[in-house]
C-alpha positions in Angstrom: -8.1 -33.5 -0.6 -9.3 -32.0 2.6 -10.9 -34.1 5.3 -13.8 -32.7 7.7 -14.8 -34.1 10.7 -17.7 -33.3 12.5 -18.2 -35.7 16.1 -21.0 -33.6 16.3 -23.2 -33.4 13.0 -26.7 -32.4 12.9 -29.6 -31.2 11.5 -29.9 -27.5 11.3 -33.2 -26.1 11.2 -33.9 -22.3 10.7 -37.2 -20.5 11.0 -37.7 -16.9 9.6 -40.5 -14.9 11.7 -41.3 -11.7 11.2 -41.5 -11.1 14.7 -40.6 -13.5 17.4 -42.6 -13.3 21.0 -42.4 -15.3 23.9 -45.9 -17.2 24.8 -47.3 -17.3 21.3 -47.7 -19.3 18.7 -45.4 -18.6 15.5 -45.8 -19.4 11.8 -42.3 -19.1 9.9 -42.4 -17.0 6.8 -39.6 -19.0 6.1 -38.2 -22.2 6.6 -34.5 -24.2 5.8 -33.5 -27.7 7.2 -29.8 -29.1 6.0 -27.2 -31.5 7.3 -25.3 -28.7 9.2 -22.4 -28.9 12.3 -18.8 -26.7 11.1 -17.0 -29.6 9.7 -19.9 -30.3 7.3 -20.5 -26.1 6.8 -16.8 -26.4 6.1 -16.9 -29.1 3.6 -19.5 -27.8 1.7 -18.4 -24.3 0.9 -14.9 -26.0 0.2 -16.5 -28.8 -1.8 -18.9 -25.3 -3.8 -15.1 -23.7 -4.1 -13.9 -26.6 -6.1 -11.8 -28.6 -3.8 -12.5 -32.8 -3.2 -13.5 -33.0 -0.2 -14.9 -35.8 2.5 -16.2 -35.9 5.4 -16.6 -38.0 8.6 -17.2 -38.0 12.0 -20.8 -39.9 13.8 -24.1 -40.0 12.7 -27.2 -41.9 13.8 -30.8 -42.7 13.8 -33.0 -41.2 11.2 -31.6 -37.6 11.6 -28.0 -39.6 10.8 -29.8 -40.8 7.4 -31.0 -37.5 6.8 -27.6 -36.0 7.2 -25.9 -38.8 4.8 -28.1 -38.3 2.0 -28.1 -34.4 2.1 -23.7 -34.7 1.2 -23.9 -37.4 -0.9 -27.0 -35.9 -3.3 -23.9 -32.9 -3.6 -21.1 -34.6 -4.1 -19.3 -34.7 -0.9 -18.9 -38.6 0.3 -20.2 -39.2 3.8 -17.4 -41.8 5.7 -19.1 -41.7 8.8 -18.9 -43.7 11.8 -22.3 -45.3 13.0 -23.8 -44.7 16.7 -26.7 -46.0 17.9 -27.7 -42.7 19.1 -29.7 -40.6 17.5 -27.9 -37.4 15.8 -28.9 -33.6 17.2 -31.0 -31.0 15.7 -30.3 -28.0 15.8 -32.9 -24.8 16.0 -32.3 -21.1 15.1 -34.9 -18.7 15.0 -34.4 -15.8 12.7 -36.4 -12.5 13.9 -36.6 -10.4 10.8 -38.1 -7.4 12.2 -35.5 -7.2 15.5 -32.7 -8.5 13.1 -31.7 -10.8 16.1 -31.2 -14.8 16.2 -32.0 -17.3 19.0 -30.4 -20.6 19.1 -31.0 -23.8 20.4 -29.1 -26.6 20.2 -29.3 -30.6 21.6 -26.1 -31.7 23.2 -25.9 -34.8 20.8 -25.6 -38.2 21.1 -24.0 -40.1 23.8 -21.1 -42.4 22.2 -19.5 -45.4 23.3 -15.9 -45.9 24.0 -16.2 -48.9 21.0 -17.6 -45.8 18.8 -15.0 -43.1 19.3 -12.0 -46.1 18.7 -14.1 -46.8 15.7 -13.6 -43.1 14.3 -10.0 -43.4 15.2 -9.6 -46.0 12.9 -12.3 -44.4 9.9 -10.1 -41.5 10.2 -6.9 -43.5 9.7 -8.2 -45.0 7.1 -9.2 -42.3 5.4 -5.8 -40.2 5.7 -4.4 -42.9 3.4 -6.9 -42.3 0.8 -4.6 -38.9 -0.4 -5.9 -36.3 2.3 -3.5 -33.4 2.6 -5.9 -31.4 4.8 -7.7 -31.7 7.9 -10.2 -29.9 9.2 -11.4 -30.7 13.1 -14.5 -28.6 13.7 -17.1 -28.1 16.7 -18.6 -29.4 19.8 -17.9 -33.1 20.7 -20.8 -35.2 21.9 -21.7 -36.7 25.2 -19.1 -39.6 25.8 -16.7 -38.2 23.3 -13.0 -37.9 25.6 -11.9 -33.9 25.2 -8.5 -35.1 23.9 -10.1 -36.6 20.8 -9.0 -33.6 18.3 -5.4 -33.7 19.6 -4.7 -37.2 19.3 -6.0 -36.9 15.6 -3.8 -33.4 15.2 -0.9 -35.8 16.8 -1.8 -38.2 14.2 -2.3 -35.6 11.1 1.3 -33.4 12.1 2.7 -37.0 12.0 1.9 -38.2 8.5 2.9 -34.7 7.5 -0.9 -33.6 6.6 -1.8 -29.8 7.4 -4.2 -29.7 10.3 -7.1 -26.9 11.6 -8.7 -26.8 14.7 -11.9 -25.0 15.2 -13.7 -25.9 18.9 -14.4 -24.6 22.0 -14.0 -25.3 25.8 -12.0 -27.9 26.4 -11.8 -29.6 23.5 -9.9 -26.4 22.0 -7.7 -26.4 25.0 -6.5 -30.1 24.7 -6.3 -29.4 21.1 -4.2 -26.2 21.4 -1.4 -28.2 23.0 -1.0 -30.9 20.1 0.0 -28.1 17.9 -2.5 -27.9 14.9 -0.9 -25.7 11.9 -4.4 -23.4 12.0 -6.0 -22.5 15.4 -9.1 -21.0 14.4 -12.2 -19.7 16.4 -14.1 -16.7 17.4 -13.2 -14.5 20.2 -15.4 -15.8 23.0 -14.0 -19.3 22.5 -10.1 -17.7 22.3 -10.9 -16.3 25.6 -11.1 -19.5 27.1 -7.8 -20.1 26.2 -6.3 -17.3 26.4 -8.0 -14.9 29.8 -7.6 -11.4 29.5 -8.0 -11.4 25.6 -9.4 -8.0 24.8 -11.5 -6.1 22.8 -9.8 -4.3 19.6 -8.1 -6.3 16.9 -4.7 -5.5 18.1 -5.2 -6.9 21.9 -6.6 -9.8 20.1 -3.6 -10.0 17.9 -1.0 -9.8 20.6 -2.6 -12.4 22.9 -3.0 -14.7 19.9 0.6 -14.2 18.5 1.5 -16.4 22.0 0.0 -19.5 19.9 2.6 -19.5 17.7 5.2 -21.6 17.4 5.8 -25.6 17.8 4.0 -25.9 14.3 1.0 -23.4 14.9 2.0 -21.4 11.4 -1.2 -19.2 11.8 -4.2 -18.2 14.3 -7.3 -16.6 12.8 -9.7 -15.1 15.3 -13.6 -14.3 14.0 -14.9 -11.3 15.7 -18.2 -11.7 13.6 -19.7 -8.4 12.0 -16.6 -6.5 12.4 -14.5 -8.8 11.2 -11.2 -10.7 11.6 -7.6 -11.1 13.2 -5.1 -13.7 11.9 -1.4 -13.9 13.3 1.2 -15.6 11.3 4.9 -15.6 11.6 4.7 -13.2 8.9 2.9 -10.7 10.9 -0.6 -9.4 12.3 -3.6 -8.1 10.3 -7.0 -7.4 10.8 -10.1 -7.3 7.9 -12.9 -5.6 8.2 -16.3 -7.2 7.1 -17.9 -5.6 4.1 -21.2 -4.2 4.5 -24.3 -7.0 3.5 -28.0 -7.4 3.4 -27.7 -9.3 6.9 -29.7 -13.1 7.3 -28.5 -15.4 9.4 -24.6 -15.4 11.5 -24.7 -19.4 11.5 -21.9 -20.8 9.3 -20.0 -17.5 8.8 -16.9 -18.9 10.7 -17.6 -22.6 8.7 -17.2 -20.5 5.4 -14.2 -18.2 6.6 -12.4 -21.7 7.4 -13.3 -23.1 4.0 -12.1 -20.1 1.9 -8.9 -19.7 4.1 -8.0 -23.8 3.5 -9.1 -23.1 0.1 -7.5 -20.7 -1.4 -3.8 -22.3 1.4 -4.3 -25.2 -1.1 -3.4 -23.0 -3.7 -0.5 -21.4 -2.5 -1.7 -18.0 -1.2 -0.5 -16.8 2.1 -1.7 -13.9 4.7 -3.3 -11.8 4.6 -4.5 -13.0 1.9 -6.1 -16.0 3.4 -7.9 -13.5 6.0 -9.8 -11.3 3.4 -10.8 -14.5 1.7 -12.1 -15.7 4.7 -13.7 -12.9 6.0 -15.6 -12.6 2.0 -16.9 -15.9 2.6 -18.1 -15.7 6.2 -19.9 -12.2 5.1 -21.4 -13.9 1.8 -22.7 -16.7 4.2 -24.2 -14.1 6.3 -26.4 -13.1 3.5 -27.8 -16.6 2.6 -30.5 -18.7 5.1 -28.6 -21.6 5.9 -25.1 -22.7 7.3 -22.1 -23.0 4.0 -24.8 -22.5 1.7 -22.9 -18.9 0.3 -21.8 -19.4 -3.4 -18.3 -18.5 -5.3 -19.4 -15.5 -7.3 -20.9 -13.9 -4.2 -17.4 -14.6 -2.3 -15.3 -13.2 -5.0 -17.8 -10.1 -5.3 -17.5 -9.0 -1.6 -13.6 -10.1 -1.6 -12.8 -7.0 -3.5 -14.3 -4.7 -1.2 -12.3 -6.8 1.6 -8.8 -4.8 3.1 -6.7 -5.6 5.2 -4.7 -3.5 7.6 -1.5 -4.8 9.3 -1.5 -4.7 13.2 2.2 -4.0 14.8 3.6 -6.0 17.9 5.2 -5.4 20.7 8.9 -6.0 20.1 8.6 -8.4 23.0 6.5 -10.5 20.4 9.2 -10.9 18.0 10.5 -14.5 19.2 7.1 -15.1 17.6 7.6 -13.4 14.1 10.1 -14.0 10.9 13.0 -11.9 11.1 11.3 -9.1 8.0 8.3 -9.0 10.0 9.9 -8.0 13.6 9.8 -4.1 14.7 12.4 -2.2 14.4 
């Protein structure tokens, strides 16, 4: 069973205008609200794959309700931890003419130091209800201490349960040193990590390969449209994105996590896991609304999905299994 958790959950709310202006008033020719934030993008496309899911993190406040009752009409119990603040909404405006998006998102609730112990304990609780996957995914709200997702990838790595990490900032940074067995994220958020990233899949893949090691088994990198990087101690490869009747961009990295912990419950390895991932992030792209892409859409554009391998430098190999090292 995986486990999602999402400090940071909200209410996503897209609006589809033909053409967006600044000073004027605007009536969508479409509109979408869902419970959204990536842990609960991730556990829906997971939970639409097949695989028992749950999910956790803080809600609140009517928008809180709202988010609850969206995962438990489909299936996915909500074990989330209460807060007396009330939970973010988030906006994105979809131009259709200009084929651009604008964004804006609340900061979130401020939590309490008695709140974040409390989802310490929820999420012990729930590892001993048969998780074997963990998923730790976005922003953390106001009040929210940036060492929260390593502690729980400390705790995870512990109990022997397979960890991912997908955040930014500072809460990726703390979280990169605890070790998770997936580093995830999209390149502007690598970079804080990791200055002096680079442009082309195979910078990306060499700077990333330097993750590697102390349990990190694999570090996939979104690059969006084009596509995607992952580094494993098998190797380097890099996916291309197929071509799609382009909608929205939010999610797409949501859904590539999903498919790639997906289809690494079943045994498949890289690159394998990339073009999966990349599939689902481009099938997502197609669809208004965060992790709302379905299967038969992901396994149509995962055939047209190929991946190329990237070579390191040899001074790289420390990184890589002995069959995967230059010659």
């Amino acid at each position: 069973m995986l486990l999602t958790v999402t400090p940071n959950a909200a209410v996503d709310k897209t609006f589809q205008l033909e053409r967006f202006e600044f000073n004027r008033v605007h009536r969508p020719v479409g509109f979408r609200a869902v419970a959204g934030g990536k842990g609960i993008n991730v556990a829906r496309v997971f939970h639409a794959l097949g695989g028992p899911v749950v999910a956790t993190g803080f809600l609140g406040g009517h928008t809180g309700r709202f988010i609850a009752d969206s995962l438990e009409e489909i299936g996915i119990p909500a074990r989330f931890v209460p807060t007396r603040g009330e939970s973010r909404t988030c906006i994105a405006i979809l131009d259709t003419g200009a084929h651009s998006q604008t964004e804006v998102n609340e900061n979130g609730p401020l939590v309490s130091e008695a709140e974040v112990s409390a989802l310490r304990r929820r999420f012990t609780a729930l590892m001993d209800e048969g998780v074997t996957r963990v998923a730790l995914c976005g922003s953390l709200p106001p009040g929210c201490p940036d060492t929260l997702y390593a502690d729980l990838i400390q705790e995870s790595r512990a109990r022997g349960v397979v960890v991912a990490l997908d955040a930014a900032g500072a809460a990726l940074c703390a979280g990169v040193s605890a070790r998770p067995n997936l580093v995830k994220c999209n390149r502007l958020e690598l970079a804080s990590v990791l200055p002096k990233l680079g442009e082309t899949p195979e910078e990306i893949a060499i700077r990333a390969a330097s993750l590697l090691g102390g349990g990190t088994e694999a570090v996939a990198v979104t690059l969006g449209q084009p596509g995607a990087v992952a580094v494993t101690p098998a190797g380097a490869w890099f996916a291309e994105s197929p071509s799609v009747s382009f909608v929205s961009a939010v999610g797409s990295g949501d859904a590539f996590l999903a498919a790639w912990l997906f289809h690494e419950a079943r045994g498949e390895l890289a690159p394998a896991l990339l073009e999966w991932g990349v599939a689902a992030g481009a099938a997502n792209a197609e669809v208004v609304g965060a992790g709302f892409c379905l299967p038969p859409d992901i396994e149509r554009l995962r055939v047209g999905v190929q991946s190329r391998r990237i070579l390191l430098p040899t001074e790289l190999s420390s990184f890589l299994e002995p069959e995967s090292r230059p010659v």
